[in-house]
PDBQT receptor file of N, H, CA, C and O in Angstrom, charges set to zero:
ATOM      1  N   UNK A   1      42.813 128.404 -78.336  1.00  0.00    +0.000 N 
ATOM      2  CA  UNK A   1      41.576 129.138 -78.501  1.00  0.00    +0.000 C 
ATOM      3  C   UNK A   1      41.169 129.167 -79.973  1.00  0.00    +0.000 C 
ATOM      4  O   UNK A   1      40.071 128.744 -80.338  1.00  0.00    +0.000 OA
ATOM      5  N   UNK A   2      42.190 129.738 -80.915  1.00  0.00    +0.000 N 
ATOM      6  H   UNK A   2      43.081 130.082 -80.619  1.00  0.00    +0.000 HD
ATOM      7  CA  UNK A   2      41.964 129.553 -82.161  1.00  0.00    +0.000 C 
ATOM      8  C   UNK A   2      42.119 128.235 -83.169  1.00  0.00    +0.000 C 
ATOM      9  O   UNK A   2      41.674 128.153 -84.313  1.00  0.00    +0.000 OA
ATOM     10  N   UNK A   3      42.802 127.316 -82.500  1.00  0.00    +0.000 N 
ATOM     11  H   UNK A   3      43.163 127.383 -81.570  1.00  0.00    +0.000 HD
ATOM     12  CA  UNK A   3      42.949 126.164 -83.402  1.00  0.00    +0.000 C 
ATOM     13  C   UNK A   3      42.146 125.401 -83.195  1.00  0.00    +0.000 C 
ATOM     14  O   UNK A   3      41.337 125.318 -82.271  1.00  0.00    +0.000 OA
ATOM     15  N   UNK A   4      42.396 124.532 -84.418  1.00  0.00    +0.000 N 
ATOM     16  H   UNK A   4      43.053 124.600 -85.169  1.00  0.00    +0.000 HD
ATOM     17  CA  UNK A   4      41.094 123.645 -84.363  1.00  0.00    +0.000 C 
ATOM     18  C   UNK A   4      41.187 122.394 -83.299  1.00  0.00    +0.000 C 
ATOM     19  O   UNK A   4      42.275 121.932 -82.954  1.00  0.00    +0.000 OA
ATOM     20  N   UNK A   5      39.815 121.853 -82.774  1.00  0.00    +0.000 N 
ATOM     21  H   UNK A   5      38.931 122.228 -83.054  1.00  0.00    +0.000 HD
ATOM     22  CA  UNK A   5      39.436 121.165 -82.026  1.00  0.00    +0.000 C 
ATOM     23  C   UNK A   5      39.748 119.696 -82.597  1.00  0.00    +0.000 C 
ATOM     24  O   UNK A   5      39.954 119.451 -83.786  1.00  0.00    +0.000 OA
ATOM     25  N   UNK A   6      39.749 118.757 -81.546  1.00  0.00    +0.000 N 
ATOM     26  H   UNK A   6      39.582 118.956 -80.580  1.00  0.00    +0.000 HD
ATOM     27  CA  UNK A   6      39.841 117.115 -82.036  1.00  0.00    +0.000 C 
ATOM     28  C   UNK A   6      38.954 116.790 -83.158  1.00  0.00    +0.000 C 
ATOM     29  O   UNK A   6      39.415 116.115 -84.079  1.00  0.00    +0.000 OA
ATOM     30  N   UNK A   7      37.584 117.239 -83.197  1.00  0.00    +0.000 N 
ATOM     31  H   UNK A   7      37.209 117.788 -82.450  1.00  0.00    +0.000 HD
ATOM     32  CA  UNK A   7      36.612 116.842 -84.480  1.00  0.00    +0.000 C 
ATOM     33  C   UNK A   7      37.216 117.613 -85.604  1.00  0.00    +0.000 C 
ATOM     34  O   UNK A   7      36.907 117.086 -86.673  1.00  0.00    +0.000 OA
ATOM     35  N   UNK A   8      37.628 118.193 -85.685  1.00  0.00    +0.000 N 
ATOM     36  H   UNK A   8      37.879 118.620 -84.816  1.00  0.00    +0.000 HD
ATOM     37  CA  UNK A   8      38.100 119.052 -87.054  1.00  0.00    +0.000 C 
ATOM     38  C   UNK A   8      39.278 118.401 -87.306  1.00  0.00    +0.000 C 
ATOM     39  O   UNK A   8      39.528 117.974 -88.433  1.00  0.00    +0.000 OA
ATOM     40  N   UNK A   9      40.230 118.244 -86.134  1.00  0.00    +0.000 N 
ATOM     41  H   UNK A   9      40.027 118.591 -85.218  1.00  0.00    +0.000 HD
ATOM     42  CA  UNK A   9      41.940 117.538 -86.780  1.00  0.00    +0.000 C 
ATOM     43  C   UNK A   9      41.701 116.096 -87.091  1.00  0.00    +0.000 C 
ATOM     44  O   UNK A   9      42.556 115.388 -87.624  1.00  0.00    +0.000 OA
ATOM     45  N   UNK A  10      40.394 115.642 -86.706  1.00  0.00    +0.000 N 
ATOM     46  H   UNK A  10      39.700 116.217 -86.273  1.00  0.00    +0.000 HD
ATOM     47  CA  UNK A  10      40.071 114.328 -87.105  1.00  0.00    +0.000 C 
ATOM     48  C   UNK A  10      39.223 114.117 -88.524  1.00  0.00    +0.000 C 
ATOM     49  O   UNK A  10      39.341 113.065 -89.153  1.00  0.00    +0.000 OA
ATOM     50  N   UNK A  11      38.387 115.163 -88.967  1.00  0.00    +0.000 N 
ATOM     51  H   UNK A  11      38.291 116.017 -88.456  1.00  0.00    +0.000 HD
ATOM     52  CA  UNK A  11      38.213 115.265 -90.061  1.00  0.00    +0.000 C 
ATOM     53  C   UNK A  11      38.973 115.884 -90.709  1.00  0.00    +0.000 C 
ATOM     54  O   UNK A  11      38.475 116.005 -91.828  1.00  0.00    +0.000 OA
ATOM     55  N   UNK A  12      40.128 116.467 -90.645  1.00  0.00    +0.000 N 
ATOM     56  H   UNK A  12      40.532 116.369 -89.736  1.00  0.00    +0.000 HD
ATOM     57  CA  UNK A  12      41.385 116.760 -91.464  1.00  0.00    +0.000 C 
ATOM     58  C   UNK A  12      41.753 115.561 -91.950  1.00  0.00    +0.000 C 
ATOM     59  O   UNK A  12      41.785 115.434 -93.174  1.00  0.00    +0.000 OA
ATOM     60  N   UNK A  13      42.039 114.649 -91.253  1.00  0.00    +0.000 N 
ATOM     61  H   UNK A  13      42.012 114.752 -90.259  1.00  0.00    +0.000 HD
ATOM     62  CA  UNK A  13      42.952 113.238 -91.369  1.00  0.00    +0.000 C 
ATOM     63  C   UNK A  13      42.093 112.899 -92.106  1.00  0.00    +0.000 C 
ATOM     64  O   UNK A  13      42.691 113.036 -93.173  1.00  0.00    +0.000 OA
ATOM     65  N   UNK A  14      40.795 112.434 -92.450  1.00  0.00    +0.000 N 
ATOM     66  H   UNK A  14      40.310 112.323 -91.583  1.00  0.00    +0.000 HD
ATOM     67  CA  UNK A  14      39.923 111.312 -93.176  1.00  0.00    +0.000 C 
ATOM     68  C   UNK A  14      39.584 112.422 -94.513  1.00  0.00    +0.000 C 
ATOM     69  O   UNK A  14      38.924 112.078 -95.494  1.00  0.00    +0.000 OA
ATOM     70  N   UNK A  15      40.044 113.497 -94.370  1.00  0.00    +0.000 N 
ATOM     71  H   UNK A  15      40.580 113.776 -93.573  1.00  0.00    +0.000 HD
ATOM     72  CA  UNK A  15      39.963 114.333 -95.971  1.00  0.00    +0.000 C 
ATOM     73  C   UNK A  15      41.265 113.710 -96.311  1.00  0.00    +0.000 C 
ATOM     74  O   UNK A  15      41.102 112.924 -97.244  1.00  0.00    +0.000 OA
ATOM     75  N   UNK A  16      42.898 113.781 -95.776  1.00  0.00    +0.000 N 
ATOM     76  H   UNK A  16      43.030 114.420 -95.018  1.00  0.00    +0.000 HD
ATOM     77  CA  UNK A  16      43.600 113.901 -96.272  1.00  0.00    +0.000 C 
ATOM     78  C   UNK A  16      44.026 112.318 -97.072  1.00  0.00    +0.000 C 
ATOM     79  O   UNK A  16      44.657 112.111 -98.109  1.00  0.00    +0.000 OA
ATOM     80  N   UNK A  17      43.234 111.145 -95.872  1.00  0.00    +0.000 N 
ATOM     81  H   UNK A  17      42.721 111.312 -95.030  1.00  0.00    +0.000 HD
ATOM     82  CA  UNK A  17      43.054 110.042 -96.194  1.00  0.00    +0.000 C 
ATOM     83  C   UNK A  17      42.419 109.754 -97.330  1.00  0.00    +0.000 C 
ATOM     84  O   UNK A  17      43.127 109.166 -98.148  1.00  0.00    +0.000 OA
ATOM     85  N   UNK A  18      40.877 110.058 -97.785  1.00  0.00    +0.000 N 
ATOM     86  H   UNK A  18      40.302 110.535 -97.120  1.00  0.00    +0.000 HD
ATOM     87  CA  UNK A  18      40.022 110.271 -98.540  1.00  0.00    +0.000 C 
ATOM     88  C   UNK A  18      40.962 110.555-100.230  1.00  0.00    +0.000 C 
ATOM     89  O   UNK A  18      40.855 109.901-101.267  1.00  0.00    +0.000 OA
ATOM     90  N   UNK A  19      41.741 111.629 -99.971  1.00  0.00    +0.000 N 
ATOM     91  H   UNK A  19      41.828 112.161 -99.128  1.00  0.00    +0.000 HD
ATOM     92  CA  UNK A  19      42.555 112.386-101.071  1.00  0.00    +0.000 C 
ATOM     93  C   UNK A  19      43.386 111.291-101.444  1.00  0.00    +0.000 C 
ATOM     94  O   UNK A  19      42.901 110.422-102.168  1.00  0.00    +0.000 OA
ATOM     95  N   UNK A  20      44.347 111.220-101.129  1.00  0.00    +0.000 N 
ATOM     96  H   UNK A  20      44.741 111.926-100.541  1.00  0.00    +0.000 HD
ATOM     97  CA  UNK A  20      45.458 110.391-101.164  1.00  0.00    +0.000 C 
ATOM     98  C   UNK A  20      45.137 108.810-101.673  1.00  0.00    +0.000 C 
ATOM     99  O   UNK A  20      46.030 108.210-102.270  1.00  0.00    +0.000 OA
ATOM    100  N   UNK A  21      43.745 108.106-101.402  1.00  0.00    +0.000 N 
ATOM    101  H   UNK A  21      43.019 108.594-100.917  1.00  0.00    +0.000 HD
ATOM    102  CA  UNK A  21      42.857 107.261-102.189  1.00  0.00    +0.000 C 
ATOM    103  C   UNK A  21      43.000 107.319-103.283  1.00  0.00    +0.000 C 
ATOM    104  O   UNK A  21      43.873 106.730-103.920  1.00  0.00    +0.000 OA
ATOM    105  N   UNK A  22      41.797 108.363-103.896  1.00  0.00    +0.000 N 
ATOM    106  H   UNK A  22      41.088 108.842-103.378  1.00  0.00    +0.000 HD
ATOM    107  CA  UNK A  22      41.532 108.631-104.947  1.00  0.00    +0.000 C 
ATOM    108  C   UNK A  22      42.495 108.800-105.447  1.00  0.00    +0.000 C 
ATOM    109  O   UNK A  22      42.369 108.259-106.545  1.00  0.00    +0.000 OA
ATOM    110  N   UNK A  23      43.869 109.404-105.347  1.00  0.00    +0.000 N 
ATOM    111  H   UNK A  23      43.972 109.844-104.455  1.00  0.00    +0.000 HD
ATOM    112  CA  UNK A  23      44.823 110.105-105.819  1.00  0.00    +0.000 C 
ATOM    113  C   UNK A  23      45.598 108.628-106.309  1.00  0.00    +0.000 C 
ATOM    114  O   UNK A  23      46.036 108.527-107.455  1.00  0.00    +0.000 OA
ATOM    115  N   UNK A  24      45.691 107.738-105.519  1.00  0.00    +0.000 N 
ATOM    116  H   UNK A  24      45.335 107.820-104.588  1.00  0.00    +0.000 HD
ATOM    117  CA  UNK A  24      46.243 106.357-105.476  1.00  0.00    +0.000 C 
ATOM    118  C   UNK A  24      45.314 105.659-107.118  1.00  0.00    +0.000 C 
ATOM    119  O   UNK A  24      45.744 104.912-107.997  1.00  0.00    +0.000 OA
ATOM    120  N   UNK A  25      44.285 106.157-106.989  1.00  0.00    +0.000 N 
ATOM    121  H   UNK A  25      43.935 106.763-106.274  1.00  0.00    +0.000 HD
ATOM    122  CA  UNK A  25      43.407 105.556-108.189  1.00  0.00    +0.000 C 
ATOM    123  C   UNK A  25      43.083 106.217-109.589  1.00  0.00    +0.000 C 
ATOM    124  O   UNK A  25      42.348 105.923-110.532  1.00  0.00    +0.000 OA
ATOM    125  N   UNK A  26      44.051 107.345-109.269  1.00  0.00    +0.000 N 
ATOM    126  H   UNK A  26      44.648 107.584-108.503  1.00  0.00    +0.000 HD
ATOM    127  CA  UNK A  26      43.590 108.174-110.371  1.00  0.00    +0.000 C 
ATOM    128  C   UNK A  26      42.778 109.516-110.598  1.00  0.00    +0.000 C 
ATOM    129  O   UNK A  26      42.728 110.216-111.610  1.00  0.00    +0.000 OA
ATOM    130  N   UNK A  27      42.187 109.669-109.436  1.00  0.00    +0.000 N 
ATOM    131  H   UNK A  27      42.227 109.101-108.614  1.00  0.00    +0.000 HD
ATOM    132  CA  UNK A  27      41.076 110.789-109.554  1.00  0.00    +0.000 C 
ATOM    133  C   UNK A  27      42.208 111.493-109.133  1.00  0.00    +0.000 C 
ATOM    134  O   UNK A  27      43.312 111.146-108.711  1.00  0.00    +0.000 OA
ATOM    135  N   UNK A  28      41.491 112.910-109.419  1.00  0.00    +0.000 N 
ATOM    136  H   UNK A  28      40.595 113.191-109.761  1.00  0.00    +0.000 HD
ATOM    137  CA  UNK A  28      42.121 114.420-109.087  1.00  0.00    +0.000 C 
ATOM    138  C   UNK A  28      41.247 115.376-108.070  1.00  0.00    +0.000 C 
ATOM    139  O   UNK A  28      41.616 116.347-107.408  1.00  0.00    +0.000 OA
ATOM    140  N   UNK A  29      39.837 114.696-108.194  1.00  0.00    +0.000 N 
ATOM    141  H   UNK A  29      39.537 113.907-108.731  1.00  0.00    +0.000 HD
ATOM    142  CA  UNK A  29      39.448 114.754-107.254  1.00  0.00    +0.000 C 
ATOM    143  C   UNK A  29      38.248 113.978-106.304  1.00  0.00    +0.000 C 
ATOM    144  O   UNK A  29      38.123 112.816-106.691  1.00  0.00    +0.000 OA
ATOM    145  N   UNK A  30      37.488 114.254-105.358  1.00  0.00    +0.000 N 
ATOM    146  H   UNK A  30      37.590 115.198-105.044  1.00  0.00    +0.000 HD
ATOM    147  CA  UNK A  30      37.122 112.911-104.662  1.00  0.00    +0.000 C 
ATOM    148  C   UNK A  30      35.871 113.705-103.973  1.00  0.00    +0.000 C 
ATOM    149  O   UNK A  30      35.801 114.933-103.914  1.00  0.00    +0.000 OA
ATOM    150  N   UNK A  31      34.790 112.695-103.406  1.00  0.00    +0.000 N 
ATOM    151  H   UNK A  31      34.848 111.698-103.454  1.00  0.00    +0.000 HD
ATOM    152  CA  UNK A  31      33.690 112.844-102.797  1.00  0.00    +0.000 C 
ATOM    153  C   UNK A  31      34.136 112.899-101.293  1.00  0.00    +0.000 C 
ATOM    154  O   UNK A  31      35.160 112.219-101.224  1.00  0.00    +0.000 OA
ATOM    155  N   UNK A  32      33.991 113.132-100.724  1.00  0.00    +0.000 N 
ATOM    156  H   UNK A  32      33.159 113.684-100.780  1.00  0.00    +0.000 HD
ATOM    157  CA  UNK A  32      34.093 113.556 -98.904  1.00  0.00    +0.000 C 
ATOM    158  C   UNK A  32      33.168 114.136 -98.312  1.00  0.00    +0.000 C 
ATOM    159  O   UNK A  32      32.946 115.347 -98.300  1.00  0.00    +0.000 OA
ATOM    160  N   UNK A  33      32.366 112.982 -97.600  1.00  0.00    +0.000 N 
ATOM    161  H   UNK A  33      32.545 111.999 -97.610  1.00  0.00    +0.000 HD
ATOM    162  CA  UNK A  33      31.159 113.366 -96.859  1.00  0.00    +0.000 C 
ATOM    163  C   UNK A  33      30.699 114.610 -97.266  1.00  0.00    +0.000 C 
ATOM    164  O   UNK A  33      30.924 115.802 -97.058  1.00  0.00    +0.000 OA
ATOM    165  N   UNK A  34      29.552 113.479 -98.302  1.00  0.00    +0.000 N 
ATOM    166  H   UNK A  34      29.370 112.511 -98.471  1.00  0.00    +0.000 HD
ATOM    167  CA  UNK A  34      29.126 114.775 -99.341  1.00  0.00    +0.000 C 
ATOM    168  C   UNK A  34      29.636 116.247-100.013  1.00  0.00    +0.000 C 
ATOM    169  O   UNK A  34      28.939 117.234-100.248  1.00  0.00    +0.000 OA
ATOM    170  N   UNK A  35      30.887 116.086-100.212  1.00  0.00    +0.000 N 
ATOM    171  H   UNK A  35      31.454 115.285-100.021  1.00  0.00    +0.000 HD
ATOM    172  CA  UNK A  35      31.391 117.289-101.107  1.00  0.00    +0.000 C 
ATOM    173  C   UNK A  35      32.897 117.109-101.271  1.00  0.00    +0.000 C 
ATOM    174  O   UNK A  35      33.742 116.523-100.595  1.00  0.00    +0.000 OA
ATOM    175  N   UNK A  36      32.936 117.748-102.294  1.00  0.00    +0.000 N 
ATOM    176  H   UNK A  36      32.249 118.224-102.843  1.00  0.00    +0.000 HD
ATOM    177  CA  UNK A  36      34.342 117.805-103.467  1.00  0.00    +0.000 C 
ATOM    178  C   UNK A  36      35.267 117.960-102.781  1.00  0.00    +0.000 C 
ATOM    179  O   UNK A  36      35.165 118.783-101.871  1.00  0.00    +0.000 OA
ATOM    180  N   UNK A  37      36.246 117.383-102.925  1.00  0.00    +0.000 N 
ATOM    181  H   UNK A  37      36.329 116.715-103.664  1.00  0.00    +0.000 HD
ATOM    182  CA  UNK A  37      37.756 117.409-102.050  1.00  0.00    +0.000 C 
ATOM    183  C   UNK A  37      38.716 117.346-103.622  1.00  0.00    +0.000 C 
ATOM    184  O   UNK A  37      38.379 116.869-104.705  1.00  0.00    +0.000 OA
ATOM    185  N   UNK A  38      39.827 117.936-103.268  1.00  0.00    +0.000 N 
ATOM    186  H   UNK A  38      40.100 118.324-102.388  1.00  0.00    +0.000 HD
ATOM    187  CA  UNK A  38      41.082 117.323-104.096  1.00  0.00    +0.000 C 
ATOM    188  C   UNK A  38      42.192 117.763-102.928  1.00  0.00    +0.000 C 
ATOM    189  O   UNK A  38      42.041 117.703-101.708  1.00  0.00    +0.000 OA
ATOM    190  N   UNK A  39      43.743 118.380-103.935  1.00  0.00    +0.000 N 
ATOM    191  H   UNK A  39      43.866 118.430-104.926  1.00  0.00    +0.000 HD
ATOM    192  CA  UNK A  39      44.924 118.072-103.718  1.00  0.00    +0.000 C 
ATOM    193  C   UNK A  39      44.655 119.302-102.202  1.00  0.00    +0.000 C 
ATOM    194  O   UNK A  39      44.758 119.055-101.000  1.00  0.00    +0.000 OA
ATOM    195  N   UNK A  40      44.246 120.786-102.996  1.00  0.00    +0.000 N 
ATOM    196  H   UNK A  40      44.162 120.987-103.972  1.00  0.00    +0.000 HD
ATOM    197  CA  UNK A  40      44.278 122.061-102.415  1.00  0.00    +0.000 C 
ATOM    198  C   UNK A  40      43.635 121.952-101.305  1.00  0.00    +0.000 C 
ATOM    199  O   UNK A  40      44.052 122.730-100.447  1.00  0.00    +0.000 OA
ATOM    200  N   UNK A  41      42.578 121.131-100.907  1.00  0.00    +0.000 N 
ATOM    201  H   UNK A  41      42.239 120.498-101.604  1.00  0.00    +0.000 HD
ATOM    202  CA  UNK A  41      42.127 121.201 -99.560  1.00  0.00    +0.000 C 
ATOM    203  C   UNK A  41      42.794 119.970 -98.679  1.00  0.00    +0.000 C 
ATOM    204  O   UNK A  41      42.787 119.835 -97.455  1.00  0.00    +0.000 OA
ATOM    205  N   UNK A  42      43.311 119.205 -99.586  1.00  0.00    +0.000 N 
ATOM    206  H   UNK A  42      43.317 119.315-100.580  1.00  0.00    +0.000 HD
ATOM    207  CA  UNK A  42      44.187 118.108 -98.389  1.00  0.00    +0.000 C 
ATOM    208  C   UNK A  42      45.500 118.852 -98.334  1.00  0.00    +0.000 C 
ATOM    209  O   UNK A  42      46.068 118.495 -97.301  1.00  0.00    +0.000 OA
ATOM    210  N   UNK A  43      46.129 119.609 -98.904  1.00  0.00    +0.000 N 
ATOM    211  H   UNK A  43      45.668 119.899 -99.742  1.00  0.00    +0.000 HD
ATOM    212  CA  UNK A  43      47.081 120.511 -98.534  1.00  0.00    +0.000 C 
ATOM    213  C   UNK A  43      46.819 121.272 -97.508  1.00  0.00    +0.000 C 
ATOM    214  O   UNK A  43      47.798 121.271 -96.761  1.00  0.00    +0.000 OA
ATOM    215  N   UNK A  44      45.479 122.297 -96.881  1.00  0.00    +0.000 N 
ATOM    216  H   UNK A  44      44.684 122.298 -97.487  1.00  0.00    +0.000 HD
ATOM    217  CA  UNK A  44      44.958 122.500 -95.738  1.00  0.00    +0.000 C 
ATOM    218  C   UNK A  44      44.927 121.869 -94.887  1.00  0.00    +0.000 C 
ATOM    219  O   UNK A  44      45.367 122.157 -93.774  1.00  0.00    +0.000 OA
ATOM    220  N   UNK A  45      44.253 120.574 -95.299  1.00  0.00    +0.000 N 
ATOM    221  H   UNK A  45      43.896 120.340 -96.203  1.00  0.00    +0.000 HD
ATOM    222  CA  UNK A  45      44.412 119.690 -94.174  1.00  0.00    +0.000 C 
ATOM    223  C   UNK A  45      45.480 119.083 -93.325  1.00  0.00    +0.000 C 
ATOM    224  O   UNK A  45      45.403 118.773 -92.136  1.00  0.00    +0.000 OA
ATOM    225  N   UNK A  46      46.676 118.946 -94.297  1.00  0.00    +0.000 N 
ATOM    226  H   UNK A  46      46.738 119.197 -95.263  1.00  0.00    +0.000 HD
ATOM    227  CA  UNK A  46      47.805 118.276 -94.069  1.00  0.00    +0.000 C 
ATOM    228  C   UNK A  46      48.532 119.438 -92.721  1.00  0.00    +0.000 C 
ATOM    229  O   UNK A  46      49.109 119.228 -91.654  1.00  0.00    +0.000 OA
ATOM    230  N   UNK A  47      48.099 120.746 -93.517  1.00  0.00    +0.000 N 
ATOM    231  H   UNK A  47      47.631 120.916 -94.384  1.00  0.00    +0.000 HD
ATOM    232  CA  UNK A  47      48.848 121.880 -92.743  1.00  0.00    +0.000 C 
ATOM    233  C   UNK A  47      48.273 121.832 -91.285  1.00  0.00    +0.000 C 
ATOM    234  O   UNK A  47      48.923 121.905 -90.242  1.00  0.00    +0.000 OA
ATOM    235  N   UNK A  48      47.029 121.707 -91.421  1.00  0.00    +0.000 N 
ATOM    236  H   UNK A  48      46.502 121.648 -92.268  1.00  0.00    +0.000 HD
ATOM    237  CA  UNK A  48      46.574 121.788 -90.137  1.00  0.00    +0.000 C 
ATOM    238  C   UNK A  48      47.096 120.597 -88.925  1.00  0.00    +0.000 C 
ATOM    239  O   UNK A  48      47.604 120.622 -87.804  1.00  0.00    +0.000 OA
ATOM    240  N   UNK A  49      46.809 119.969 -89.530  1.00  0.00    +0.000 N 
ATOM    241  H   UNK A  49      46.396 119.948 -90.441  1.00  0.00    +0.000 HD
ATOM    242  CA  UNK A  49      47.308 118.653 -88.977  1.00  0.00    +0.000 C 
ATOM    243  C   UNK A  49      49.013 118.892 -88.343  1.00  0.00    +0.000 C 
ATOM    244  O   UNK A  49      49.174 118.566 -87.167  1.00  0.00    +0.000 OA
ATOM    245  N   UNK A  50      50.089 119.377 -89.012  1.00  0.00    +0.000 N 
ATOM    246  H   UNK A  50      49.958 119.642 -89.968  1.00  0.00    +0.000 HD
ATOM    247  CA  UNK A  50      51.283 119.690 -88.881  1.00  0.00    +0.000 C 
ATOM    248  C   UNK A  50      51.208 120.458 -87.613  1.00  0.00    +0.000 C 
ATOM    249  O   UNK A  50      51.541 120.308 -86.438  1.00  0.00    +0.000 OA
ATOM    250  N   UNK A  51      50.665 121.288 -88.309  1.00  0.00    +0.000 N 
ATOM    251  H   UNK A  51      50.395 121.410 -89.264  1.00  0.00    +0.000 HD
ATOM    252  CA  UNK A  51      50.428 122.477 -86.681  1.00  0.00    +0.000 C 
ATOM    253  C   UNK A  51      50.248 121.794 -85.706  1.00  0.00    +0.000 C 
ATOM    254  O   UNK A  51      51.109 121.779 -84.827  1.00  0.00    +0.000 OA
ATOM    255  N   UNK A  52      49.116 121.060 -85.592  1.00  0.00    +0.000 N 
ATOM    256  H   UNK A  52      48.417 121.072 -86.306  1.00  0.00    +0.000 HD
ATOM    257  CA  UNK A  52      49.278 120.698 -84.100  1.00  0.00    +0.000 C 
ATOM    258  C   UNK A  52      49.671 119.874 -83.537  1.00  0.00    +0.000 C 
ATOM    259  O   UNK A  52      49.429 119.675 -82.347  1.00  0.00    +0.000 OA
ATOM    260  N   UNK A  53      50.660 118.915 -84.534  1.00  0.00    +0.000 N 
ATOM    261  H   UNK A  53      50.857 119.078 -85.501  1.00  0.00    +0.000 HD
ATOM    262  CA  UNK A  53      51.764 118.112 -84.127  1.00  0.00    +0.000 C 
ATOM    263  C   UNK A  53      53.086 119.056 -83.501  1.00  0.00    +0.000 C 
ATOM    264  O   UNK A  53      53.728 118.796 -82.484  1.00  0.00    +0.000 OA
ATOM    265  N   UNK A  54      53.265 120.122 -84.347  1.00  0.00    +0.000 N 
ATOM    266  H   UNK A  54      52.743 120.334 -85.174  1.00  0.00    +0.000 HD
ATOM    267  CA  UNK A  54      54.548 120.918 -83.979  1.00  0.00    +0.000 C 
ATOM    268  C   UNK A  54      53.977 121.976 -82.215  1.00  0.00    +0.000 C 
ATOM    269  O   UNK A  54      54.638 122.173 -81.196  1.00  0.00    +0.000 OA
ATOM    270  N   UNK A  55      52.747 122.349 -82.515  1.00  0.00    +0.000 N 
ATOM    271  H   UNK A  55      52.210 122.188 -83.343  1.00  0.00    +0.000 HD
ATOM    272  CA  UNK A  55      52.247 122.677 -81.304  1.00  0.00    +0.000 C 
ATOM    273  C   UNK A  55      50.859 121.826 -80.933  1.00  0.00    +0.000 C 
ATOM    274  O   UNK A  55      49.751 121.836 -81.469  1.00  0.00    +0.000 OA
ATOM    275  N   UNK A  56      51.488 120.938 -79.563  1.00  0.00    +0.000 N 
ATOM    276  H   UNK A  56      52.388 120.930 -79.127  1.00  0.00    +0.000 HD
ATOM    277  CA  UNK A  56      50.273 120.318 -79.389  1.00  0.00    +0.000 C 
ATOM    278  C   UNK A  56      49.431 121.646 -77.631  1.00  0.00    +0.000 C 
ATOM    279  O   UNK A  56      49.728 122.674 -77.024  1.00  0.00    +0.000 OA
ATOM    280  N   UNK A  57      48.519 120.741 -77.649  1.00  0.00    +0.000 N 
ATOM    281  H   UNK A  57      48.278 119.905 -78.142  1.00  0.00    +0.000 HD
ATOM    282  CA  UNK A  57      47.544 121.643 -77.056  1.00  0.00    +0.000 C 
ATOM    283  C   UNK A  57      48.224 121.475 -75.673  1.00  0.00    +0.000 C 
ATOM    284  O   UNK A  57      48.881 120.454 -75.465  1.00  0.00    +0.000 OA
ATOM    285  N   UNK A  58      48.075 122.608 -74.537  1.00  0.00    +0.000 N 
ATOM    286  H   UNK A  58      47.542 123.437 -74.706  1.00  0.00    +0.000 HD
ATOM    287  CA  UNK A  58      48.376 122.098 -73.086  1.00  0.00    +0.000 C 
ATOM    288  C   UNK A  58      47.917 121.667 -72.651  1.00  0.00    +0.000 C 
ATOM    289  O   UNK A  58      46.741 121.836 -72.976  1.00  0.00    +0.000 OA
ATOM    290  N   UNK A  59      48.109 120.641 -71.468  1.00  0.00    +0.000 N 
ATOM    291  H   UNK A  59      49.063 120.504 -71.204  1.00  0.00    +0.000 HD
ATOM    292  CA  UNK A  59      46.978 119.418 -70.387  1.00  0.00    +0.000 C 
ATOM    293  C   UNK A  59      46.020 120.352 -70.188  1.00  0.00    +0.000 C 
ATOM    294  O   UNK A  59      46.288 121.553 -70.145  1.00  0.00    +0.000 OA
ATOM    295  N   UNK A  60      45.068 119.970 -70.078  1.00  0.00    +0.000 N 
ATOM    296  H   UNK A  60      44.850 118.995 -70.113  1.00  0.00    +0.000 HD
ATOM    297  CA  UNK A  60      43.326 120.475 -69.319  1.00  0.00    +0.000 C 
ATOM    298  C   UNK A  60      44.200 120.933 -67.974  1.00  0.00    +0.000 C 
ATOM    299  O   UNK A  60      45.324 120.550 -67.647  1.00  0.00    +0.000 OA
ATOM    300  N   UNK A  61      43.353 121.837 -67.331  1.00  0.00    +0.000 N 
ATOM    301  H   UNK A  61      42.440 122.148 -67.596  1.00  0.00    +0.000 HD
ATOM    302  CA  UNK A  61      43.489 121.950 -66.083  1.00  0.00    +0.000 C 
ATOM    303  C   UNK A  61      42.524 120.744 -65.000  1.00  0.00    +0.000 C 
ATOM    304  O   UNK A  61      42.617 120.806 -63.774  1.00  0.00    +0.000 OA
TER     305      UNK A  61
């Protein structure tokens, strides 16, 4: 109910992707569909992402 949905854990991944780029190139921080990303929000992201590997969602009914 409260966690995030497939579009959000999927734009988690392409922030954390996005980060880890730039980070590969030098920046500290990076553009992401139109707005500022760095380490602190791919750290969110990463977390989120964890979560719902460690709890994934139950089958649909």
């Amino acid at each position: 109910m409260f966690s995030p949905g497939p579009d959000e854990l999927a734009r988690a991944a392409r922030l954390v992707a996005a980060v880890e780029d730039g980070q590969g190139r030098g920046a500290g921080a990076v553009t992401f569909e139109g707005e500022m990303a760095d380490e602190a929000m791919a750290a969110t992201a990463r977390l989120s992402l964890e979560q719902r590997a460690a709890y994934p969602a139950p089958p649909s009914a």
